[in-house]
N, C-alpha and C positions, 0 to 999 in steps of 0.2 A: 626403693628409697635410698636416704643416703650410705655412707660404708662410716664403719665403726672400728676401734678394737676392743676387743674385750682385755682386760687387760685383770692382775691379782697382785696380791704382795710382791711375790717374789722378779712378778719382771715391770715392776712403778716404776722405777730408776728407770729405764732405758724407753717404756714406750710414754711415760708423760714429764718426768724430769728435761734427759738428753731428746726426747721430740720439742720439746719447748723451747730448744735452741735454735732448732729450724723455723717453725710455724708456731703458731697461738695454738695451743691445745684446752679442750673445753672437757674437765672430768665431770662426768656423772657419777654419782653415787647414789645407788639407788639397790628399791626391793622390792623382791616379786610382793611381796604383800600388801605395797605401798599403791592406793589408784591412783594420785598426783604424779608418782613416778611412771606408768604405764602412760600413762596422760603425753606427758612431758616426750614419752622417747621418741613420737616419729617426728616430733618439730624440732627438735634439737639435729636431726637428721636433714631437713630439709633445710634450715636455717643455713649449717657446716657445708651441706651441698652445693651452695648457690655461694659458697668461696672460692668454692674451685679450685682445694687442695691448700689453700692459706692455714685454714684451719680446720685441725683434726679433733673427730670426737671420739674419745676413749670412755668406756664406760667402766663402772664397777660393783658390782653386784656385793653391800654390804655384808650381806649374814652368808657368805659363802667362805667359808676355810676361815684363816687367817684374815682376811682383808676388813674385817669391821678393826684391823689394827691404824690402818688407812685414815677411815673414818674416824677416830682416834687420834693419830697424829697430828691432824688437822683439825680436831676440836667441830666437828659437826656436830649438830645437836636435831638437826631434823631430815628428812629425806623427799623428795629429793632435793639433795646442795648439787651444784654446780658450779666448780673452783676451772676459774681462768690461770691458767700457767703460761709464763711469755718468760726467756731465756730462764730457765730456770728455778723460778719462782712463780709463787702467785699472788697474780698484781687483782682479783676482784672474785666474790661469790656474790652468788643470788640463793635462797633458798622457793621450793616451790613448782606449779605451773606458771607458766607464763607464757602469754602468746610471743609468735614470731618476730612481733616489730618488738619487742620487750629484748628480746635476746640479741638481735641487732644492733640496738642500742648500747647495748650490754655490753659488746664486745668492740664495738666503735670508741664508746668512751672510755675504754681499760685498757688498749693497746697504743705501743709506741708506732 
């Protein structure tokens, strides 16, 4: 399947902030306990793959360490969200599963 990072608080800044300046990055946030987010991770993988390196999927594992501060910061409210980041910021979320042409779209009409 597709390649990911896993990423935590302490390294968000440099693998979805400064990545966002390069490519469109797609953050999961999600939890093992969650079945919409188990649902959700291998089409987010396949979706990101067939970019061909445009766009990268970072993940984040809410209820691990610190990072429901993550979650937090960004005022999520359900899991799994999926926050688009494009230079720096984020330009769109989705909460949920959703199939593959859903996420396509997703990312087609959120990008410059």
């Amino acid at each position: 399947m597709g390649q990911y990072t896993e990423t935590s608080l302490e390294r968000f800044d440099t693998d979805v902030i400064q990545a966002s300046h390069e490519n469109i990055v797609l953050l999961d946030l999600w939890a093992e306990w969650c079945p919409p987010c188990i649902t959700i991770a291998p089409i987010l993988e396949q979706v990101v793959e067939e970019y061909e390196g445009e766009v990268l999927l970072v993940k984040i594992e809410v209820d691990d360490g610190d990072n429901m501060k993550i979650a937090g910061q960004y005022q999520v409210r359900g899991f799994p969200t999926i926050l688009l980041f494009q230079n720096g910021e984020e330009k769109a979320r989705f909460s949920g599963a959703k199939p593959a042409s859903f996420i396509k779209d997703f990312i087609e009409d959120n990008t410059d």
